[in-house]
C-alpha positions in Angstrom: 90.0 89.7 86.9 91.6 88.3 90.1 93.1 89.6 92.7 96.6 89.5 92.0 95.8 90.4 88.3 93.8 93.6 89.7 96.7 94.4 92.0 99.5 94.4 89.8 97.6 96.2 87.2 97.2 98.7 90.0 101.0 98.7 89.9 101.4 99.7 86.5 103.0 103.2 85.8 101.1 105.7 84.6 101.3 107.6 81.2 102.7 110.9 81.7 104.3 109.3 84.2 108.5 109.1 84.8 109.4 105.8 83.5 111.6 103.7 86.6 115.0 103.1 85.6 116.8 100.2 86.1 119.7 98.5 85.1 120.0 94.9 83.4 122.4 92.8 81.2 121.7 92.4 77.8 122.3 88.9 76.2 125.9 89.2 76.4 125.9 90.0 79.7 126.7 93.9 79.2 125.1 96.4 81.9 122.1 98.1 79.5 120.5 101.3 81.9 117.1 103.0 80.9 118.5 106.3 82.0 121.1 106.2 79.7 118.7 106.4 76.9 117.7 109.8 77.5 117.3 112.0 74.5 115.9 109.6 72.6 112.7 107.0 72.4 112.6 103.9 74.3 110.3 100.8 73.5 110.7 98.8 76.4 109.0 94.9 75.6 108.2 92.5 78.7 107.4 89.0 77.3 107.4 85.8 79.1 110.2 83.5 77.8 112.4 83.2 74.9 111.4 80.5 72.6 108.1 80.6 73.2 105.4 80.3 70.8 103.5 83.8 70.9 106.9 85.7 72.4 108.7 84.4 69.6 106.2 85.7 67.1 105.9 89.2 68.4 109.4 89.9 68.5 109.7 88.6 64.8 107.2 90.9 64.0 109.7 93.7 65.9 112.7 92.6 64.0 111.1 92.4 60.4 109.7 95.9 61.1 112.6 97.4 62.7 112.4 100.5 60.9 109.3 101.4 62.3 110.7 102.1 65.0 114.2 103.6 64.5 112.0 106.3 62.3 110.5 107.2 65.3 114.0 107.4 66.5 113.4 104.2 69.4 115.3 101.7 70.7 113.9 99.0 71.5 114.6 96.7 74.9 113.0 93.1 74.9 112.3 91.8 78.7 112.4 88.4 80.3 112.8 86.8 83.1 115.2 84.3 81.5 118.9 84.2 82.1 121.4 85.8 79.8 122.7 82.7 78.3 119.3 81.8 76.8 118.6 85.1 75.7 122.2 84.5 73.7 121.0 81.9 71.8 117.6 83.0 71.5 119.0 86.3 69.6 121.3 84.4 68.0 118.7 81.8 66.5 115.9 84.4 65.6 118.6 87.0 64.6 117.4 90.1 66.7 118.7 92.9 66.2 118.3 95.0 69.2 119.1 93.9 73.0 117.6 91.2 75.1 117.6 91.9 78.8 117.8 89.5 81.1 115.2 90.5 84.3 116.5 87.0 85.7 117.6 88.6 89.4 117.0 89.6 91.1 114.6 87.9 89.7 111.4 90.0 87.8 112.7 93.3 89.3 112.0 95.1 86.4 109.1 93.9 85.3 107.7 94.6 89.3 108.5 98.4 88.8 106.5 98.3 85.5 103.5 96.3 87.6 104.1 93.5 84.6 105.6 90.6 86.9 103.3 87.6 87.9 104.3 86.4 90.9 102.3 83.1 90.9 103.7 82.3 87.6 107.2 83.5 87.8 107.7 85.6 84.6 106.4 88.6 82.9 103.4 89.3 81.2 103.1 91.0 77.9 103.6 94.5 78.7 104.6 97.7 76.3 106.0 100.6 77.5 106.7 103.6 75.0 109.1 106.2 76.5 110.0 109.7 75.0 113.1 111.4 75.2 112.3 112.9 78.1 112.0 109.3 80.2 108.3 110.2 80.5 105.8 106.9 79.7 103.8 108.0 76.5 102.5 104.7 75.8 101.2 101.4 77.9 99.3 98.4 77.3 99.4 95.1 79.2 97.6 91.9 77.3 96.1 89.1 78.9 98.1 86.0 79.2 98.2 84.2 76.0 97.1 87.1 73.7 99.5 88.7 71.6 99.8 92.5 71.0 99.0 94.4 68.1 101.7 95.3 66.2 99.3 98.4 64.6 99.1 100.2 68.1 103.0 100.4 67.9 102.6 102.5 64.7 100.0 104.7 66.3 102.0 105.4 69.7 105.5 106.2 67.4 103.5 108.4 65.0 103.0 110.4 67.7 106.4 111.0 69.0 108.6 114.3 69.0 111.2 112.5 65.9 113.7 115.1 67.7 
């Protein structure tokens, strides 16, 4: 692990932990705040650019198996660093159902609160952050770059919800 790795993983909330708000525009360019989502379940997604190879795939995955999450009574929020306009047509082409947000600027903001933002590299690494109704972290996992999450561990972390 190096050193900037090892540091922002250091930087990573904890579970149990109150989730840090913030506020970003979603692909059309509407304000979308994490505190507004209180009293229900959050599934916040960093990922490092829209139409890319491995991003692409796990956020298909996310839209073919929606339900899997609004059982569990969660929104999800996909996170990138890119700008609004390609998050737009990124939606548009892959026909997501749920809200891009655009961590464009200032830029990575977001993903620095989570401890998921790599400086060196200028975007996000693939970071999952499960949040109950109470805006408290249940949930984490950050992958190395290039390996995709396990769609299987999002079924475990939702089973064990309060459904409220």
């Amino acid at each position: 692990m190096t050193a900037a790795l090892a540091a922002a993983s250091a930087a990573v909330p904890a579970v149990g932990g109150t989730a840090p708000d913030f506020e970003l525009p979603n692909q059309f360019g509407e304000p979308v705040r994490l505190s507004s989502f209180r009293g229900q379940n959050v599934v916040l997604v960093f990922y490092p650019f829209a139409f890319s190879g491995i991003c692409t795939g796990e956020l298909c995955e996310i839209r073919d198996n929606l339900a899997v999450f609004e059982n569990a009574h969660a929104t999800v929020l996909a996170i990138s660093v890119d700008s609004k306009f390609s998050l737009r047509a990124y939606a548009a082409q892959e026909g997501y159902g749920f809200d891009l947000l655009s961590d464009f600027w200032p830029h990575g903001a977001a993903a620095s609160a989570y401890g998921v933002f790599d400086a060196d590299t200028g975007m996000a690494r693939r970071g999952t952050f499960i949040i109950d109704a109470a805006g408290r972290i249940r949930y984490t996992v950050v992958n190395p770059r290039g390996q995709a999450r396990d769609f299987g561990e999002y079924r475990a972390a939702l089973a064990g919800l309060d459904q409220g």
